[in-house]
VOKOL-419650 format. One record per residue: residue in three letters; x, y, z of N, C-alpha, C, O in turn; residue number from 1. Coordinates in nm, 2 decimals, decimal comma, always signed. Example, Ala and Ser with C-alpha at 12.3 -4.5 7.8 and 13.67 -1.06 7.14 Angstrom:
<numi><r>ala</r><n_east>+1,32</n_east><n_north>-0,57</n_north><n_up>+0,78</n_up><ca_east>+1,23</ca_east><ca_north>-0,45</ca_north><ca_up>+0,78</ca_up><c_east>+1,32</c_east><c_north>-0,33</c_north><c_up>+0,78</c_up><o_east>+1,42</o_east><o_north>-0,33</o_north><o_up>+0,85</o_up><k>1</k></numi>
<numi><r>ser</r><n_east>+1,28</n_east><n_north>-0,22</n_north><n_up>+0,71</n_up><ca_east>+1,37</ca_east><ca_north>-0,11</ca_north><ca_up>+0,71</ca_up><c_east>+1,29</c_east><c_north>+0,00</c_north><c_up>+0,79</c_up><o_east>+1,34</o_east><o_north>+0,11</o_north><o_up>+0,80</o_up><k>2</k></numi>
//
This chain:
<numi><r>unk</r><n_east>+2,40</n_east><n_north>+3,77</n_north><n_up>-4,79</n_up><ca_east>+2,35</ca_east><ca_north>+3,76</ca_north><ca_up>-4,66</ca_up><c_east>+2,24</c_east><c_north>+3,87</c_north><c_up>-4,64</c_up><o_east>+2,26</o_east><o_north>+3,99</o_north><o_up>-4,64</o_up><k>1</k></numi>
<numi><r>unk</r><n_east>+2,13</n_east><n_north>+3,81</n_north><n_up>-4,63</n_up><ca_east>+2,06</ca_east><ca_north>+3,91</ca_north><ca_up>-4,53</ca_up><c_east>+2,04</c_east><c_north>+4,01</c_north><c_up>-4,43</c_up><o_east>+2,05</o_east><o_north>+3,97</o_north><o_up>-4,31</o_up><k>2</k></numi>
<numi><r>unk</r><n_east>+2,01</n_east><n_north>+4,17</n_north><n_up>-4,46</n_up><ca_east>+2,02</ca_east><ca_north>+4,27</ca_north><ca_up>-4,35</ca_up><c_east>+1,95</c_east><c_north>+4,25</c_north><c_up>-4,25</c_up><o_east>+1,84</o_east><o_north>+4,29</o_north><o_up>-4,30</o_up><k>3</k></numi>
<numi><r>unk</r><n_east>+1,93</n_east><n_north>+4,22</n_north><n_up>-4,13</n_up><ca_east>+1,90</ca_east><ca_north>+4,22</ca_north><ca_up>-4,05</ca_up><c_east>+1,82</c_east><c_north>+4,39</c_north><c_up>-4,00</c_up><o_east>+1,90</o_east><o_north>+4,47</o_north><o_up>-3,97</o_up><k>4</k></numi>
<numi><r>unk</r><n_east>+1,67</n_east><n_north>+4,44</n_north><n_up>-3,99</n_up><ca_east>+1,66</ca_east><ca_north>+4,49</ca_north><ca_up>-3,94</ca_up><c_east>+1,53</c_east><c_north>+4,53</c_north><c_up>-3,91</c_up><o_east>+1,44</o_east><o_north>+4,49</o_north><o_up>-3,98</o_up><k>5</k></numi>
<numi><r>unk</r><n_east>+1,51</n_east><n_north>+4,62</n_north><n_up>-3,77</n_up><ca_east>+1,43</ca_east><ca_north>+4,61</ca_north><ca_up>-3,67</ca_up><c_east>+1,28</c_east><c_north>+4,62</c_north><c_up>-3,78</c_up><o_east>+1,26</o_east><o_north>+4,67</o_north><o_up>-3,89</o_up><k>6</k></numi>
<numi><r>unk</r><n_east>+1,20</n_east><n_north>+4,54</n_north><n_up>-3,69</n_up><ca_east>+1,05</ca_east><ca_north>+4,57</ca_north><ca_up>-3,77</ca_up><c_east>+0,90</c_east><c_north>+4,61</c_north><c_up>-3,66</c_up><o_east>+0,90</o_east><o_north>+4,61</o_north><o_up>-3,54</o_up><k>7</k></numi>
<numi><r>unk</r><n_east>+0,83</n_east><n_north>+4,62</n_north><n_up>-3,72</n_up><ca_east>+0,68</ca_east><ca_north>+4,65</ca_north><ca_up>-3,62</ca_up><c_east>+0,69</c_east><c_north>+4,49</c_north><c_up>-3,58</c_up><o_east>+0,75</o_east><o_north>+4,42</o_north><o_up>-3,66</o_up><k>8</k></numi>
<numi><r>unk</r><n_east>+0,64</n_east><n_north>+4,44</n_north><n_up>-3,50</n_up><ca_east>+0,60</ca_east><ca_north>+4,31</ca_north><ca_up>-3,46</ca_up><c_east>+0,49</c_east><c_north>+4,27</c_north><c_up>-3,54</c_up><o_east>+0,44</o_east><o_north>+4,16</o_north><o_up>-3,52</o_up><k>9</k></numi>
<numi><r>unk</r><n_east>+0,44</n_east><n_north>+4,37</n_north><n_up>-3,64</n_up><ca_east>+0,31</ca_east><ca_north>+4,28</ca_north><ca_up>-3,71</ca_up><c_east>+0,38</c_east><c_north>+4,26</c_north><c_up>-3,85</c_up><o_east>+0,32</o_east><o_north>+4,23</o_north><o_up>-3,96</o_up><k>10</k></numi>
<numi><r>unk</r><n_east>+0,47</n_east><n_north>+4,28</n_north><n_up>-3,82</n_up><ca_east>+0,53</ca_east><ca_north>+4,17</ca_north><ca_up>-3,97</ca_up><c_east>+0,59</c_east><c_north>+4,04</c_north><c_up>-3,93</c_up><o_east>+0,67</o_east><o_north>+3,98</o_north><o_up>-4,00</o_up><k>11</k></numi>
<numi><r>unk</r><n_east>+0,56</n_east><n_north>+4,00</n_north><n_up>-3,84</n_up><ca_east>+0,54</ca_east><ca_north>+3,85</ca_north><ca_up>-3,82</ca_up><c_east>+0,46</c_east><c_north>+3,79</c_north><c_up>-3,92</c_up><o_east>+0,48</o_east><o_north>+3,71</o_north><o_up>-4,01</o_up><k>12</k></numi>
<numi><r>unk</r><n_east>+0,37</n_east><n_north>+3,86</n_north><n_up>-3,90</n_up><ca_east>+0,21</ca_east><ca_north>+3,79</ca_north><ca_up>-3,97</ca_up><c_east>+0,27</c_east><c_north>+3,77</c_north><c_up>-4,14</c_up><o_east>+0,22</o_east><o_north>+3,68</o_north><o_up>-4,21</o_up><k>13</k></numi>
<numi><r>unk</r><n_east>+0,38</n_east><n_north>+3,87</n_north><n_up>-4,19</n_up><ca_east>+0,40</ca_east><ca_north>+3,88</ca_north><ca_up>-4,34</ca_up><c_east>+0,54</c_east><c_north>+3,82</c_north><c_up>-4,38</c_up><o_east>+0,56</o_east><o_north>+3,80</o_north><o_up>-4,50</o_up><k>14</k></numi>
<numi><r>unk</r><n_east>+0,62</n_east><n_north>+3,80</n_north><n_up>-4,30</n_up><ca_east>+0,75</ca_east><ca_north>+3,79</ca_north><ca_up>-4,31</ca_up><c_east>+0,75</c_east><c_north>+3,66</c_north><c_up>-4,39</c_up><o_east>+0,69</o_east><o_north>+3,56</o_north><o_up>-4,39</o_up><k>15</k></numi>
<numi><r>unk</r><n_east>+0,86</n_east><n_north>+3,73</n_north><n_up>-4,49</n_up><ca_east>+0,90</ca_east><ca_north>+3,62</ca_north><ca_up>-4,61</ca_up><c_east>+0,96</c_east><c_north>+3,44</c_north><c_up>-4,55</c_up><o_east>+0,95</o_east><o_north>+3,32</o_north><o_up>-4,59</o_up><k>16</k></numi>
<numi><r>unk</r><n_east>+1,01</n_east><n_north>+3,49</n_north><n_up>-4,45</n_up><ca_east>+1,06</ca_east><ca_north>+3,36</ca_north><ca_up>-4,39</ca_up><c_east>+1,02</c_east><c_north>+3,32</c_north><c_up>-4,23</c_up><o_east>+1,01</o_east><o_north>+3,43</o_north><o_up>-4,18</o_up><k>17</k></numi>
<numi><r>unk</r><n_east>+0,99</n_east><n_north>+3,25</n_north><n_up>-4,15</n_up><ca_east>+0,99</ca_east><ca_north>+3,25</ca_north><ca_up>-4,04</ca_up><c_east>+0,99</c_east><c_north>+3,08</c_north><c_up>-3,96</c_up><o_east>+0,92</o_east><o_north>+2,98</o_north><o_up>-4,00</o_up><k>18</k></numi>
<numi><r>unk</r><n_east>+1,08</n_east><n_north>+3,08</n_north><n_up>-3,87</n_up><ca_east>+1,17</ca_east><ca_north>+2,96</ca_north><ca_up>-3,85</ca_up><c_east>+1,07</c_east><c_north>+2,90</c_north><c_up>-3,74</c_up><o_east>+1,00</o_east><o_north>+2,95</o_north><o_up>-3,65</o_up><k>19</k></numi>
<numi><r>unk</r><n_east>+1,08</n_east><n_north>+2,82</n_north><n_up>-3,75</n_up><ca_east>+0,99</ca_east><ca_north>+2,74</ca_north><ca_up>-3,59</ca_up><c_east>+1,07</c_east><c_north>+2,59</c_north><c_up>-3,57</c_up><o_east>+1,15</o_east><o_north>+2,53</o_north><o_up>-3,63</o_up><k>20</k></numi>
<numi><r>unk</r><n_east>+1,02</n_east><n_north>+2,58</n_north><n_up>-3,50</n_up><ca_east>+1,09</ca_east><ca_north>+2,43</ca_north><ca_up>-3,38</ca_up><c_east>+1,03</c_east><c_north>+2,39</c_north><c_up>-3,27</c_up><o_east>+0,97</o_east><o_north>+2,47</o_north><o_up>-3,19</o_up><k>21</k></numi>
<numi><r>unk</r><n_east>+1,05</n_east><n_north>+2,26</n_north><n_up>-3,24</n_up><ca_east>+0,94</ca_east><ca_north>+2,16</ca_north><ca_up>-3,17</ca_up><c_east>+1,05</c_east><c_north>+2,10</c_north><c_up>-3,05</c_up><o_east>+1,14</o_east><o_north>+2,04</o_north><o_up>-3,11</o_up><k>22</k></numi>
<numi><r>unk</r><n_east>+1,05</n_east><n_north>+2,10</n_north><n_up>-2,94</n_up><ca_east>+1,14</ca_east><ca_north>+2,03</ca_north><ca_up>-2,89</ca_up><c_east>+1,02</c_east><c_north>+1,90</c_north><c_up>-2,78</c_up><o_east>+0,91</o_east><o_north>+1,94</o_north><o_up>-2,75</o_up><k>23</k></numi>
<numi><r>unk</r><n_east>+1,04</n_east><n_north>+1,77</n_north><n_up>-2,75</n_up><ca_east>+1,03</ca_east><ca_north>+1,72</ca_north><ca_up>-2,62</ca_up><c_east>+1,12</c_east><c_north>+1,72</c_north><c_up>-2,52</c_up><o_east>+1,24</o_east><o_north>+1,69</o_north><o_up>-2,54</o_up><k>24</k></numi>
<numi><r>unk</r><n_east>+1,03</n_east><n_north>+1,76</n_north><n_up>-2,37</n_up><ca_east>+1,13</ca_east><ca_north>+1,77</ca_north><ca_up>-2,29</ca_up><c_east>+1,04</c_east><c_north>+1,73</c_north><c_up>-2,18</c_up><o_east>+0,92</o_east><o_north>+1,74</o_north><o_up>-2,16</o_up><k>25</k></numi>
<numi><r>unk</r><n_east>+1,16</n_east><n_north>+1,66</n_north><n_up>-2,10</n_up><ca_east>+1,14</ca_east><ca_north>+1,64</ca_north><ca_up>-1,94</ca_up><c_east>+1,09</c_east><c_north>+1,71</c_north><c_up>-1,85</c_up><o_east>+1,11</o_east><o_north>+1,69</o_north><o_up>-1,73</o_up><k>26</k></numi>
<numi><r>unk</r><n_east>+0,99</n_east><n_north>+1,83</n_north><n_up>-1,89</n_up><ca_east>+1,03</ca_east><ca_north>+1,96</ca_north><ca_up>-1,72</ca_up><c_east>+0,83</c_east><c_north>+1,98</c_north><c_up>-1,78</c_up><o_east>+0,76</o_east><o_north>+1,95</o_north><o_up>-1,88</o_up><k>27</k></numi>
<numi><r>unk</r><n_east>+0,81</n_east><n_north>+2,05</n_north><n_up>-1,67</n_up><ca_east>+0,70</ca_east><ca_north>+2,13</ca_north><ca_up>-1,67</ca_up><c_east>+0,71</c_east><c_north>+2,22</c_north><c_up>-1,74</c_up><o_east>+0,81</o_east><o_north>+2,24</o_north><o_up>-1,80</o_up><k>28</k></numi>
<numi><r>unk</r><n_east>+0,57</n_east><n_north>+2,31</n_north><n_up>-1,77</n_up><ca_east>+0,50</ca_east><ca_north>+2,39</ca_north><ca_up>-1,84</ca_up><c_east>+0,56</c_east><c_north>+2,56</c_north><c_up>-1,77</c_up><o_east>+0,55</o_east><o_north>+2,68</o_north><o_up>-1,81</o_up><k>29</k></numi>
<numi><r>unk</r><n_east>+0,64</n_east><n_north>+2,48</n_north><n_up>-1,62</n_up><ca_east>+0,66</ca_east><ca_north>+2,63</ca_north><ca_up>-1,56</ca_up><c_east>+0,80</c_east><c_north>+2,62</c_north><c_up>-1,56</c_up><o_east>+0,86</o_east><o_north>+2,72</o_north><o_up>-1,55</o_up><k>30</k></numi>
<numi><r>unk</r><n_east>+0,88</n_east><n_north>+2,49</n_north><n_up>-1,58</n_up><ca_east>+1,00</ca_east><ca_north>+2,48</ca_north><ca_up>-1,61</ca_up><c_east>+1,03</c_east><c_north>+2,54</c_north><c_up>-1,70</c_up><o_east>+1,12</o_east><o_north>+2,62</o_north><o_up>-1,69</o_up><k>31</k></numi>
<numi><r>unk</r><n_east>+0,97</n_east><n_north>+2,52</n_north><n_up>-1,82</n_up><ca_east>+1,01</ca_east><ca_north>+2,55</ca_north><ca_up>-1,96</ca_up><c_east>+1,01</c_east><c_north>+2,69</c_north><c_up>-1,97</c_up><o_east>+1,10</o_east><o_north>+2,75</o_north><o_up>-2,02</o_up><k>32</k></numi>
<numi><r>unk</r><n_east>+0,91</n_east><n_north>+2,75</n_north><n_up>-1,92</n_up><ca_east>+0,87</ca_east><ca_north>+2,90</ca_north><ca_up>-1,91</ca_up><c_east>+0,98</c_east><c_north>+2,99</c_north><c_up>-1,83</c_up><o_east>+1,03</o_east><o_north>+3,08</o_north><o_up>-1,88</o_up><k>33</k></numi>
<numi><r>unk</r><n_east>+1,01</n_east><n_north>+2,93</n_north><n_up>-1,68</n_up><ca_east>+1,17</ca_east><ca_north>+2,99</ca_north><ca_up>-1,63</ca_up><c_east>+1,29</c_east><c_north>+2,99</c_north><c_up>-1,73</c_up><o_east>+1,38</o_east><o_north>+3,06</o_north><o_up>-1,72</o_up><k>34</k></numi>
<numi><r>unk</r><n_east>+1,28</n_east><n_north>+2,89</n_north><n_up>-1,84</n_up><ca_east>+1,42</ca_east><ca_north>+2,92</ca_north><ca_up>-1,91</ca_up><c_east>+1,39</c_east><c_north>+3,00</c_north><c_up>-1,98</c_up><o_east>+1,48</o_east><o_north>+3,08</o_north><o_up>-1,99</o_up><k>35</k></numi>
<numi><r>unk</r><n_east>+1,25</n_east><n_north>+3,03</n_north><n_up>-2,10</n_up><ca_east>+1,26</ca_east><ca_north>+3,12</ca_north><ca_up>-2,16</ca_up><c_east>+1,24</c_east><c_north>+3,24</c_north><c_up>-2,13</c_up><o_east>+1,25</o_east><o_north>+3,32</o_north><o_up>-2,22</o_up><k>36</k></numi>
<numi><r>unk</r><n_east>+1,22</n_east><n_north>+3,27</n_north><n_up>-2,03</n_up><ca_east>+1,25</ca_east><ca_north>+3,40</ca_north><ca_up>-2,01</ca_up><c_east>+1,33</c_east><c_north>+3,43</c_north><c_up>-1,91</c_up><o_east>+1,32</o_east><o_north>+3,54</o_north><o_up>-1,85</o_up><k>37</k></numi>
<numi><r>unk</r><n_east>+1,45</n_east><n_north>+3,33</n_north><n_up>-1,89</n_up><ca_east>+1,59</ca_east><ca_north>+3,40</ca_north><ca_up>-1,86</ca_up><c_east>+1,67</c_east><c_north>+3,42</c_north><c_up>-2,02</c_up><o_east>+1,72</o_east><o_north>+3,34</o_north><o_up>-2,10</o_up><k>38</k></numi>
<numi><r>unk</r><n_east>+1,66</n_east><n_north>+3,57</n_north><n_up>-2,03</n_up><ca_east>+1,67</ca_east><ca_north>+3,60</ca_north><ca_up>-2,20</ca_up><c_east>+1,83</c_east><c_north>+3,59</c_north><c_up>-2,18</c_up><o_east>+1,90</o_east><o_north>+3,58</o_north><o_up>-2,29</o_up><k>39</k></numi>
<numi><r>unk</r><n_east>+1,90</n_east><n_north>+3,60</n_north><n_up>-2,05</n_up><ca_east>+2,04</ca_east><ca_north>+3,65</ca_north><ca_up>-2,08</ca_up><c_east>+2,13</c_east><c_north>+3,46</c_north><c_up>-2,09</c_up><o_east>+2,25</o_east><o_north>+3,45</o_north><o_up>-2,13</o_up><k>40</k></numi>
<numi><r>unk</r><n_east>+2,04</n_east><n_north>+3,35</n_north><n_up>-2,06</n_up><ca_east>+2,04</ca_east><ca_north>+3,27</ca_north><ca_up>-2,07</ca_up><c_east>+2,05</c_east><c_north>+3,17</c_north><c_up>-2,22</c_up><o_east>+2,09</o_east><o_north>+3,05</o_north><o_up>-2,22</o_up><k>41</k></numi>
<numi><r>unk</r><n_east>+2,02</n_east><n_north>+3,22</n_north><n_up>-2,28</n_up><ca_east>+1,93</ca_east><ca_north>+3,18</ca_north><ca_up>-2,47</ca_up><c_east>+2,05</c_east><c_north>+3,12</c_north><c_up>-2,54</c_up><o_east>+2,03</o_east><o_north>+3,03</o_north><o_up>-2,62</o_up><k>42</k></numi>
<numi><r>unk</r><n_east>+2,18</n_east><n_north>+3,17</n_north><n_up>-2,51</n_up><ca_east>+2,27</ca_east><ca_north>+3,14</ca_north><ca_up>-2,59</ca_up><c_east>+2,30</c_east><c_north>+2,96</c_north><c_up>-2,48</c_up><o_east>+2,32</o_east><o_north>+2,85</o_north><o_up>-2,54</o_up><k>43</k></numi>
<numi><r>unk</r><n_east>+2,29</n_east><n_north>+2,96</n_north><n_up>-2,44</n_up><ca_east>+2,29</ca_east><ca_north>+2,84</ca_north><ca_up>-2,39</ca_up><c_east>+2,21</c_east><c_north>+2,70</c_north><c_up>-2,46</c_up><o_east>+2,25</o_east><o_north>+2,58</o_north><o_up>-2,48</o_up><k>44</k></numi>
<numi><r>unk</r><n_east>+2,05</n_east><n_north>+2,76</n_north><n_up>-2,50</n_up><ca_east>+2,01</ca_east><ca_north>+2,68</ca_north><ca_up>-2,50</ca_up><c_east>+1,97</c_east><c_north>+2,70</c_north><c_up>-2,67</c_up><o_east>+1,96</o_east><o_north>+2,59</o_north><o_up>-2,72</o_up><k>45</k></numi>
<numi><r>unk</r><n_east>+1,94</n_east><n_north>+2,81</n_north><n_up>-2,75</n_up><ca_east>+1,93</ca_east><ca_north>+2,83</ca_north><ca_up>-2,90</ca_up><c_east>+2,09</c_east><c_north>+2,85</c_north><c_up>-2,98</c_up><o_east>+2,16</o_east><o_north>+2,95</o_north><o_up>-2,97</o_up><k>46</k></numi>
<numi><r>unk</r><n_east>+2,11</n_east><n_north>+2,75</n_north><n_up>-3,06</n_up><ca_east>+2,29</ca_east><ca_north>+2,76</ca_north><ca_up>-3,13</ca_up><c_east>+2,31</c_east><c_north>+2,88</c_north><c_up>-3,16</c_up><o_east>+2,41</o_east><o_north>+2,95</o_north><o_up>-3,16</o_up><k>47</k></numi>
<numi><r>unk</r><n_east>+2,15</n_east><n_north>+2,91</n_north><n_up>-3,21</n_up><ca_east>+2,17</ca_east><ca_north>+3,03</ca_north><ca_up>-3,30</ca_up><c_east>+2,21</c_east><c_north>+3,17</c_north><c_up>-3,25</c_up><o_east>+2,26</o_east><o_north>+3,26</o_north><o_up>-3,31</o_up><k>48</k></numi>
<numi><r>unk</r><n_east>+2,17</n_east><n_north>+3,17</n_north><n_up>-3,15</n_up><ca_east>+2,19</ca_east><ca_north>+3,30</ca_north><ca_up>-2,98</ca_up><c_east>+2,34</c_east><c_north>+3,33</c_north><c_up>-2,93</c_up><o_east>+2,39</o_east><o_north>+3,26</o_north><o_up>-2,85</o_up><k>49</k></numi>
<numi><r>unk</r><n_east>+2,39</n_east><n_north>+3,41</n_north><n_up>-2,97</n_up><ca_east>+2,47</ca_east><ca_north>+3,42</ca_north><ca_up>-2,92</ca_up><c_east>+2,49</c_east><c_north>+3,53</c_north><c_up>-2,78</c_up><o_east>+2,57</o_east><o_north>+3,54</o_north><o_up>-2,69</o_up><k>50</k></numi>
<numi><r>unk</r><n_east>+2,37</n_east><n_north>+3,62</n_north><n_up>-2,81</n_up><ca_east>+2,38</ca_east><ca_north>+3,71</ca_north><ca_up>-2,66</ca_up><c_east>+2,24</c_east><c_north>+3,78</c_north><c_up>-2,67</c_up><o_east>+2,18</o_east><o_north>+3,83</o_north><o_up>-2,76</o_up><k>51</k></numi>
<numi><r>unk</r><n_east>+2,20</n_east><n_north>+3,76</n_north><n_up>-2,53</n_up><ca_east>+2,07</ca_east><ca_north>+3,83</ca_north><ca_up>-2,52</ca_up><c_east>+2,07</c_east><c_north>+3,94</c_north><c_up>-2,40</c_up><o_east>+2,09</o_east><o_north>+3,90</o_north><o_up>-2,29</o_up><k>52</k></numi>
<numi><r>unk</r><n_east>+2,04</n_east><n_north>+4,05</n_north><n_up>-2,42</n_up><ca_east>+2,05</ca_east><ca_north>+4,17</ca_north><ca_up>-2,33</ca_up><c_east>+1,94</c_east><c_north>+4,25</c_north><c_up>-2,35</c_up><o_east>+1,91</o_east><o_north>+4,28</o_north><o_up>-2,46</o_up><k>53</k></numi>
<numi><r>unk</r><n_east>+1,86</n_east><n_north>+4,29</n_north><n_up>-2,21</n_up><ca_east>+1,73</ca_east><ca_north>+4,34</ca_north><ca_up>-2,20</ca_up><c_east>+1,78</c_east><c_north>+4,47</c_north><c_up>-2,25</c_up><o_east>+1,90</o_east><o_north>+4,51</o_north><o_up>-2,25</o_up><k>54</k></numi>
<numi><r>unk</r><n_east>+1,68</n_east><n_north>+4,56</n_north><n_up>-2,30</n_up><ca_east>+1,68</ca_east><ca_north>+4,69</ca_north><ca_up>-2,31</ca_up><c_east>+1,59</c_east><c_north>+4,81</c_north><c_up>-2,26</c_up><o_east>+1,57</o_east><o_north>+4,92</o_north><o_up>-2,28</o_up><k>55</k></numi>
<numi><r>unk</r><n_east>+1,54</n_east><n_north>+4,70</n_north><n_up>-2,15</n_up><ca_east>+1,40</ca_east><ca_north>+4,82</ca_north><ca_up>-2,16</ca_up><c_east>+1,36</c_east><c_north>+4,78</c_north><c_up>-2,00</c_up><o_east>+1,37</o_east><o_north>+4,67</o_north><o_up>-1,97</o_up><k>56</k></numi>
<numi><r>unk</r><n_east>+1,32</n_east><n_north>+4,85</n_north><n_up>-1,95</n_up><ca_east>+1,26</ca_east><ca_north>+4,84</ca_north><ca_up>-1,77</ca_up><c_east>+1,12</c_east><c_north>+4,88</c_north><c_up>-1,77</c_up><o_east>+1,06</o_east><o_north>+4,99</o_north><o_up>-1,80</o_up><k>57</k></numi>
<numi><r>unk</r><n_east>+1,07</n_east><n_north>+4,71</n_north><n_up>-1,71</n_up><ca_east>+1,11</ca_east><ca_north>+4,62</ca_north><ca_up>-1,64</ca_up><c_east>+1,15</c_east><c_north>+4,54</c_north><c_up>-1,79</c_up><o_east>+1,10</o_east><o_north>+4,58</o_north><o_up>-1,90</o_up><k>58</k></numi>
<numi><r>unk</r><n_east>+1,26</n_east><n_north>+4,43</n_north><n_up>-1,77</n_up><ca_east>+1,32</ca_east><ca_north>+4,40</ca_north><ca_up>-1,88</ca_up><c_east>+1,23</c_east><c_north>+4,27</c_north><c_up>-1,92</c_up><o_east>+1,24</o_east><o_north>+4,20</o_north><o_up>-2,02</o_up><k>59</k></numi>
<numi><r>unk</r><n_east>+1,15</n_east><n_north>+4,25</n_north><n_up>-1,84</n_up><ca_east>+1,03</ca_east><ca_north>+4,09</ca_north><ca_up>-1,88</ca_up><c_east>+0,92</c_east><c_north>+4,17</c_north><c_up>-1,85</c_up><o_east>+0,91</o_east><o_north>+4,26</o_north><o_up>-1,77</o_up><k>60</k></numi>
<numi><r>unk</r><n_east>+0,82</n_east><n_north>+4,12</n_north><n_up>-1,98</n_up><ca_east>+0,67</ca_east><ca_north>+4,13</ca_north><ca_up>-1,93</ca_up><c_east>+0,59</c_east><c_north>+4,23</c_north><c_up>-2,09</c_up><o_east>+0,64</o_east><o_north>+4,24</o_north><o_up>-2,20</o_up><k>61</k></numi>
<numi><r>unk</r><n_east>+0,53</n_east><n_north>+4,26</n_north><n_up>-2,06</n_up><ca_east>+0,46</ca_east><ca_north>+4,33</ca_north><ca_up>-2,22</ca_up><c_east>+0,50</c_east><c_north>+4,44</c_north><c_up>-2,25</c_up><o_east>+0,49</o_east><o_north>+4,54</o_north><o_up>-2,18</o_up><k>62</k></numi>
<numi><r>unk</r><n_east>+0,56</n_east><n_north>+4,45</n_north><n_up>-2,38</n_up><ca_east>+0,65</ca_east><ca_north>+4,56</ca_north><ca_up>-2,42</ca_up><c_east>+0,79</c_east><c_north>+4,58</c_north><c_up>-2,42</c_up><o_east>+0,86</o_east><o_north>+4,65</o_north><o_up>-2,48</o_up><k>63</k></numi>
<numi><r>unk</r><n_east>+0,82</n_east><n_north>+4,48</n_north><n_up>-2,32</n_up><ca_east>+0,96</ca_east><ca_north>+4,48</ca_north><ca_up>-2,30</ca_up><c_east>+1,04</c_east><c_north>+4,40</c_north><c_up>-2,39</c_up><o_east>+0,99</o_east><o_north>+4,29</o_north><o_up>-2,42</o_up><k>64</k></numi>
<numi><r>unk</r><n_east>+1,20</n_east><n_north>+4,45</n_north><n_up>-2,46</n_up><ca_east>+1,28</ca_east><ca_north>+4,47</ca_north><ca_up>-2,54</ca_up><c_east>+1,40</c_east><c_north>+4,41</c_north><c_up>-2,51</c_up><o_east>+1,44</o_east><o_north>+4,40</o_north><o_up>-2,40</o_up><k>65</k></numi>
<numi><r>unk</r><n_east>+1,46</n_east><n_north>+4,38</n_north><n_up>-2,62</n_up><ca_east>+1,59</ca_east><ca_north>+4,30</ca_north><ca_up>-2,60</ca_up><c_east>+1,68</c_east><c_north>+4,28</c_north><c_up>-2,72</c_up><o_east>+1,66</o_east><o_north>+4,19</o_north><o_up>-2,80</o_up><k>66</k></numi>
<numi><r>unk</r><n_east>+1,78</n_east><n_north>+4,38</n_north><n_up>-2,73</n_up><ca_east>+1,90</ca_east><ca_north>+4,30</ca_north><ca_up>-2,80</ca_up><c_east>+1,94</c_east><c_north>+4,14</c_north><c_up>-2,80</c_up><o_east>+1,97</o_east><o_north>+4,06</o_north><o_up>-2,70</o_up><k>67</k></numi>
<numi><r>unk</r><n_east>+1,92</n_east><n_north>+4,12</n_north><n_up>-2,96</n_up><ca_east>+1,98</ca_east><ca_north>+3,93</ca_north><ca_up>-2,94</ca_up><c_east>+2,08</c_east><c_north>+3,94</c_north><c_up>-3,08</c_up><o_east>+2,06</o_east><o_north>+3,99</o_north><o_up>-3,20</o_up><k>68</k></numi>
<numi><r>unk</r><n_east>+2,19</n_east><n_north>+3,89</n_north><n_up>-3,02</n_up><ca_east>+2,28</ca_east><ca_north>+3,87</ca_north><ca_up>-3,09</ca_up><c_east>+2,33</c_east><c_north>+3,74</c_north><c_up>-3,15</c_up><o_east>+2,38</o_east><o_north>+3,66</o_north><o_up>-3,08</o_up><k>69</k></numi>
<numi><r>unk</r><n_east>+2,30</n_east><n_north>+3,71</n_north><n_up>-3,30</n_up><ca_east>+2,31</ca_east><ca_north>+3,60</ca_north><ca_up>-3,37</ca_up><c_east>+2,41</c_east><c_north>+3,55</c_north><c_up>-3,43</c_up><o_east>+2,45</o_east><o_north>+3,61</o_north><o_up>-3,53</o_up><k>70</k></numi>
<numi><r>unk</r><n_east>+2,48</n_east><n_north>+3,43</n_north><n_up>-3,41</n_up><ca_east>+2,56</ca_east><ca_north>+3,35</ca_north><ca_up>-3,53</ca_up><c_east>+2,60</c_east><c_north>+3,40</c_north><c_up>-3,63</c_up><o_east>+2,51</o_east><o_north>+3,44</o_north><o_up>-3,70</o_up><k>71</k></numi>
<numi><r>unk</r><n_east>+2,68</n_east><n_north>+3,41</n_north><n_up>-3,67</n_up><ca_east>+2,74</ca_east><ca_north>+3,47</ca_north><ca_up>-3,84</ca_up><c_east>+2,69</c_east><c_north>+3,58</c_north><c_up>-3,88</c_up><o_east>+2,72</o_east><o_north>+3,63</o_north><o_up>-3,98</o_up><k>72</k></numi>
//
């Protein structure tokens, strides 16, 4: 299993793996946007989520941080 652990955000750009997904949905552009960023929310809607908890004040918006707790 893979260690899981924290990185700069600019290894996005290099990361050996990285997962994406496409959904269609019924709601608006501002619909869609209220669920993702109800982060305490996520487990609801991603299998993979099991808990999401802000870390950082204000807990939305640039910079701000979040424990997410994953599946297995």
């Amino acid at each position: 299993m893979a260690e899981l652990r924290e990185r700069p955000l600019g290894f996005a750009d290099s990361a050996p793996f990285i997962a994406e997904g496409r959904a269609t949905v019924a709601a608006t552009a501002t619909e869609v946007w209220e669920v993702l960023v109800d982060h305490r929310a996520w487990s609801r809607w991603f299998e993979a989520v099991k808990r999401c908890e802000p870390t950082s004040e204000p807990a939305e918006g640039v910079g701000s941080t979040r424990t997410v707790t994953l599946a297995g």
